[in-house]
C-alpha positions in Angstrom: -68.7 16.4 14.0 -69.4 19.6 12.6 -72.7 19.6 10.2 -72.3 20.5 6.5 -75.2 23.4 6.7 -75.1 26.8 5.4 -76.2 29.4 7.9 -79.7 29.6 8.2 -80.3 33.3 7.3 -79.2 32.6 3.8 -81.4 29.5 3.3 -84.3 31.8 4.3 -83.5 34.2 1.8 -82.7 32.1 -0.9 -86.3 30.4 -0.2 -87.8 33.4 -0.6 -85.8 34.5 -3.3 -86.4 31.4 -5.3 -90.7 31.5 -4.3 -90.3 34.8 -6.0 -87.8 34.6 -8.3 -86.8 38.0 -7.3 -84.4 39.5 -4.9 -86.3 42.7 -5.0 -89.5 40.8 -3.6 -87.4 38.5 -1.5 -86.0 41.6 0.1 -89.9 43.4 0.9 -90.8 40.1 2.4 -87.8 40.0 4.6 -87.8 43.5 5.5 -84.1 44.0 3.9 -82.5 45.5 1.0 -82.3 43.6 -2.3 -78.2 44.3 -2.0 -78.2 42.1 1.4 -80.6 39.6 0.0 -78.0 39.5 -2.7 -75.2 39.3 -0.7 -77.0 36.3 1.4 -77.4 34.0 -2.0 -73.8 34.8 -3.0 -72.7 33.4 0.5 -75.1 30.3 0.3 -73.9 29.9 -4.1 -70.2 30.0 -2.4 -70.7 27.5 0.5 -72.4 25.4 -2.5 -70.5 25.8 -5.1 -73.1 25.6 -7.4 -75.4 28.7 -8.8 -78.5 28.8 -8.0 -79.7 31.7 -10.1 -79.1 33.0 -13.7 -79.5 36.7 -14.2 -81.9 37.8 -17.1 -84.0 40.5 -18.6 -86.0 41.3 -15.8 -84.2 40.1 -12.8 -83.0 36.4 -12.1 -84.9 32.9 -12.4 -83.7 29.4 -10.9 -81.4 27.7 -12.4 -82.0 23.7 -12.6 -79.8 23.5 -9.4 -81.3 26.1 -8.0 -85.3 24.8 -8.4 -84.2 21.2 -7.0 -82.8 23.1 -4.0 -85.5 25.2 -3.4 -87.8 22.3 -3.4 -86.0 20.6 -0.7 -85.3 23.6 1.5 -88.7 24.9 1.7 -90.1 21.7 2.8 -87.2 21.5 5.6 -87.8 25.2 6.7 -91.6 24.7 6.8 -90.7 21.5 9.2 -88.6 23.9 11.6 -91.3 26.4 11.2 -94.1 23.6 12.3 -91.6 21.9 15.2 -90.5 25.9 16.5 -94.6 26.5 16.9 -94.5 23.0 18.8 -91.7 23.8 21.0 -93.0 27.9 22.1 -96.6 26.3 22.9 -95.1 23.6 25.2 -96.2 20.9 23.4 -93.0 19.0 23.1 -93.5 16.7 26.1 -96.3 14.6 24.3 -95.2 14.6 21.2 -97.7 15.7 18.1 -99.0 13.6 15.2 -98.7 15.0 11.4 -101.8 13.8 9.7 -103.2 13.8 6.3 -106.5 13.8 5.3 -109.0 13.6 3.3 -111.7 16.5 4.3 -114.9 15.6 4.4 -114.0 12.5 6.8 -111.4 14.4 8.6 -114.1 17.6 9.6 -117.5 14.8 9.8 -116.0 11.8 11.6 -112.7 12.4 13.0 -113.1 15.5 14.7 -115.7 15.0 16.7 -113.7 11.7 18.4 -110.7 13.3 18.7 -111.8 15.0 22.4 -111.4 11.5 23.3 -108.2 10.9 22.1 -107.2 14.1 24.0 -108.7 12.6 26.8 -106.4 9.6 26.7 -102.8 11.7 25.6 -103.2 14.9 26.5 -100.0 16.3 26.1 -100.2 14.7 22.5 -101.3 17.8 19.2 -102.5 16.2 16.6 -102.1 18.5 13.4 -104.0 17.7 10.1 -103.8 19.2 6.6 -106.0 18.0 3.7 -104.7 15.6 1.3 -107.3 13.9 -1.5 -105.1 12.4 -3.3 -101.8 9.9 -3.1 -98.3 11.1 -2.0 -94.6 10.0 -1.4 -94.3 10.1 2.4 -90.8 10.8 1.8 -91.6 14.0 0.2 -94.2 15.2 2.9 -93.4 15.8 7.0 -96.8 13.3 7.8 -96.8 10.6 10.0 -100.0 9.0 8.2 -102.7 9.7 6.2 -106.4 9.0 6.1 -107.6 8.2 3.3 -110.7 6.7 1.0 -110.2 4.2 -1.8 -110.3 1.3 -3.4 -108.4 -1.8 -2.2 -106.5 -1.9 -5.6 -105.7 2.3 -5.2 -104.3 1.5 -1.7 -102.4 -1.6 -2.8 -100.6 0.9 -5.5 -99.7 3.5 -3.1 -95.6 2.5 -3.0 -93.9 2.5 0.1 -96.9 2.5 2.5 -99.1 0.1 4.6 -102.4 0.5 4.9 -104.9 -0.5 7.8 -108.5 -0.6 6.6 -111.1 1.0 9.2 -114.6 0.8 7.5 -116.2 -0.2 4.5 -118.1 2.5 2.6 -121.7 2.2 2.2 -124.0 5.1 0.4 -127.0 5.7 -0.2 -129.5 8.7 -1.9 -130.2 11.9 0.3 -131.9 15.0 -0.5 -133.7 17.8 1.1 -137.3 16.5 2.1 -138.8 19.6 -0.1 -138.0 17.2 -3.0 -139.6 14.5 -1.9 -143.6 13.6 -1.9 -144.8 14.5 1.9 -140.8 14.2 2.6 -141.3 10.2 2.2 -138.4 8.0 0.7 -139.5 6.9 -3.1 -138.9 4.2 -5.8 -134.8 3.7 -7.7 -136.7 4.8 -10.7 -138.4 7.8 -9.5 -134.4 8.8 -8.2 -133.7 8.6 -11.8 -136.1 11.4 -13.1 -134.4 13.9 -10.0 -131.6 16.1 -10.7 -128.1 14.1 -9.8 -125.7 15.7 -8.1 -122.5 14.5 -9.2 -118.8 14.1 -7.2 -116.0 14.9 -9.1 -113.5 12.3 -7.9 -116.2 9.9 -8.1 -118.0 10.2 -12.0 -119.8 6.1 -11.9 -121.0 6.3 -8.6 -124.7 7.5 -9.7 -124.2 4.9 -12.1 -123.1 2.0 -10.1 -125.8 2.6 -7.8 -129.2 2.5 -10.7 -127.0 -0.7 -12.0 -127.2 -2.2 -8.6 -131.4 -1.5 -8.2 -130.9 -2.6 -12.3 -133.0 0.9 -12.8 -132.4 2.5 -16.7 -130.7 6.2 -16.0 -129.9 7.5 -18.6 -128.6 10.7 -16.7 -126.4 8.9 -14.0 -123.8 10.9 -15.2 -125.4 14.4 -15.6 -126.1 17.1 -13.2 -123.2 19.5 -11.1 -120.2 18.4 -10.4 -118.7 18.9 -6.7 -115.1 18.0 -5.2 -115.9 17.4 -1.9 -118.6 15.4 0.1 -119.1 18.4 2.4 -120.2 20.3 -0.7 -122.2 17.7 -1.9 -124.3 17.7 1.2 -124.1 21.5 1.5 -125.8 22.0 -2.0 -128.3 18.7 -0.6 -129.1 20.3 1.9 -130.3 23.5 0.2 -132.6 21.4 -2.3 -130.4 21.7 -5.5 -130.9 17.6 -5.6 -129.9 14.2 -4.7 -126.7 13.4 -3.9 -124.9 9.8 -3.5 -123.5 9.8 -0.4 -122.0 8.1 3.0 -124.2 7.9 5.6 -121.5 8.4 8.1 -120.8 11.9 6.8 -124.1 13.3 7.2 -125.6 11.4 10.1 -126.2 15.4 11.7 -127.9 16.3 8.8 -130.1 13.4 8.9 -130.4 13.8 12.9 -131.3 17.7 11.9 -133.8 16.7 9.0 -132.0 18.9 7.1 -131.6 15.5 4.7 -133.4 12.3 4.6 -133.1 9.2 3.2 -134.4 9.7 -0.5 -134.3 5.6 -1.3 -133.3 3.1 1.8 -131.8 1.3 -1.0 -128.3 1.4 0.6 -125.2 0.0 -1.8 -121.9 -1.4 -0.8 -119.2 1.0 -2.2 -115.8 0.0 -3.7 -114.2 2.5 -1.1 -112.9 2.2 1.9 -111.3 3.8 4.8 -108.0 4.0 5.2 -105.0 4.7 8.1 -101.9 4.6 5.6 -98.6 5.3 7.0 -95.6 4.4 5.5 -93.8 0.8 5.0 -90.7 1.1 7.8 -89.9 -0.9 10.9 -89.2 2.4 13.6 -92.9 3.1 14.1 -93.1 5.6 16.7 -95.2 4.4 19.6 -97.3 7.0 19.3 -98.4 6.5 15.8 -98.9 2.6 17.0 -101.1 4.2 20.3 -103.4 6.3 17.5 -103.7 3.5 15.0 -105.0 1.1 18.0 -107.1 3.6 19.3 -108.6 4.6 15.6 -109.4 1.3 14.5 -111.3 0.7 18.1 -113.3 4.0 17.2 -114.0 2.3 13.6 -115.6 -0.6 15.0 -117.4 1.3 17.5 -118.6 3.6 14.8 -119.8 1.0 12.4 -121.6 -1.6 15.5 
């Protein structure tokens, strides 16, 4: 049976057109005129039967047909585009893996172990993008996502399942330049140090001096940085102490580039996350990484 699709050179113009809201832009992009690019939403308005642009002032802009459409289309294009670059490198014999993931745990802890899962799939491409935050997996083209929360955040995260990996456990790190002879000191000597802060996570200074029941009464001052990686970056280069998982800066440990400001480790509420979403076709790849991931996560954490 013959497909209800428009032909694809007018979906790619009316993607551009409607990233733009221009044909004139549209048409540089493309390398065409802005009469063809015109022509090309026309024929895609006609096969619709619905506009898809009003004309104003200055040009044209989405109608509310038009911007649900667009959102829809460029997320199928950019999957053709993704499965195209799959197919021209010979990579469509193993399959590939979609992941999200949050970045600090994706560059720190996942990268390094993924030679081995090449090891044991080799014809298998695993692509990753950074995600910090919830999604509808029905919007997105991942297979799963790895991700760090709190029991209750995952249980909230509608239509998924979630496999937990590892607990999170941090603990106070800092360049040894800020430290007395470089040696760990006292909670309440942490307290008088400047506090770096994580953005995502503004109690965690403060959880922590509750747990060694130290009085801080500037747990939530000091600079405030998205990711972990910058955290340990700005660590690193003595502009304080940062909360953070051992885990994700065991090199810089290793390196002395950090050490242990307080071995006054505390439990976090977060955790570590496979989430993929809640259907019964799991593809037996996705099942193959989510084995060998959670054998990884033990490993790691013995």
């Amino acid at each position: 049976m013959r497909r209800k699709i428009p032909p694809l050179q007018t979906l790619v113009c009316f993607d551009a057109a409607a990233r733009h809201e221009s044909y004139t832009r549209a048409a540089q992009e493309l390398t065409l005129t802005q009469s063809a690019v015109s022509r090309q939403i026309g024929t895609l308005e006609a096969f619709l039967g619905v506009a898809l642009f009003r004309r104003t002032r200055h040009g044209v802009a989405l109608t509310a047909s038009g911007a649900a459409y667009a959102r829809q289309i460029t997320k199928r294009l950019e999957a053709m585009e993704r499965d195209t670059l799959d197919a021209m490198a010979h990579q469509g014999e193993g399959g590939s893996l979609s992941l999200a993931a949050v970045p600090t745990f994706a560059t720190r802890w996942l990268m390094p172990r993924l030679k081995g899962f090449a090891a044991l799939q080799p014809d298998v491409v695993v692509h990753i993008e950074t995600r910090t935050r919830p999604f509808l997996f029905a919007d997105a083209e991942f297979d799963a996502a790895l991700y760090a929360g709190t029991p209750a955040q995952v249980e909230n995260w509608a239509g998924t399942r979630a496999l937990m990996l590892m607990h999170e456990d941090v603990v106070p790190v800092c360049s040894p330049s800020l430290l007395p002879r470089g040696k760990a000191v006292a909670p309440a000597a942490i307290a008088q140090m400047p506090l770096l802060q994580q953005s995502t996570r503004p109690d965690g200074w403060r959880q922590w001096f509750d747990a060694q029941q130290v009085d801080a009464p500037n747990a939530r001052g000091g600079p405030r940085y998205e990711l972990f990686s910058i955290l340990a970056a700005a660590a690193s280069h003595g502009l304080g102490v940062a909360l953070m998982p051992t885990m994700l800066v065991a090199d810089e440990l290793a390196r002395g580039e950090l050490v242990v400001a307080c071995a006054r480790p505390l439990s976090g509420e977060r955790n570590y996350y496979l989430v993929t979403p809640e259907r019964a076709d799991q593809r037996p790849l996705l099942k193959f990484f989510s084995d060998w991931l959670l054998a990884e996560a033990q490993r790691s954490a013995a």
